[in-house]
N, C-alpha and C positions, 0 to 999 in steps of 0.2 A: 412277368413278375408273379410267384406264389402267391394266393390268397393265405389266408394266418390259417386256413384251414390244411390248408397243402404244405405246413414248413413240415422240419422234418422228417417229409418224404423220404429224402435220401436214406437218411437212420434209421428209418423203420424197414427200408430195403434192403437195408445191411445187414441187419438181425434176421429179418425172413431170410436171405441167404446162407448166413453164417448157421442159423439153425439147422437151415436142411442141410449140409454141408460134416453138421456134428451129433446126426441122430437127435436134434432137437434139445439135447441138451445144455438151457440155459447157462449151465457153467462154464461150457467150453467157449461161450459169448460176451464173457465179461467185460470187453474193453468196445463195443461195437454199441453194449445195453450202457452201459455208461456213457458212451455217445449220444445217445438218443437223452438219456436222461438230460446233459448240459444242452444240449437242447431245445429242449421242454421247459429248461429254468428258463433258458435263454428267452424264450415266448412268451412266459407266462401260462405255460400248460395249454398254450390257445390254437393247437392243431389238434386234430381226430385222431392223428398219432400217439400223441401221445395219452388218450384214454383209453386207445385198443389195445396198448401194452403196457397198462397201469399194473398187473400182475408181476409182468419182468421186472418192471423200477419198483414196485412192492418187495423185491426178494433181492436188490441189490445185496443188502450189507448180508445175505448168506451166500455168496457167488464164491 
């Protein structure tokens, strides 16, 4: 079982993925960054995940 430190591993896999995938271009990541964001609601912000790509969910609503 994950510690709350380790949840959305997955989502944060994704976006490093999907990033390298699209020249890092946060926009072409919109549905993968919005993944991780429900997420992080879903926890309470309470993974490491979700502070290391508090810049991506900072820039949701210009995606």
């Amino acid at each position: 079982m994950p510690t709350s430190k380790d949840l959305c591993n997955k989502e944060a896999c994704d976006i490093q993925s999907c990033l390298k995938k699209n020249g890092f271009i946060p926009e072409r990541c919109r549905k993968v960054i919005e993944a991780l964001e429900r997420c992080c609601e879903k926890c309470s912000y309470n993974s490491k995940h979700c502070g290391s790509m508090s810049r991506l969910l900072g820039r949701k609503d210009e995606l």
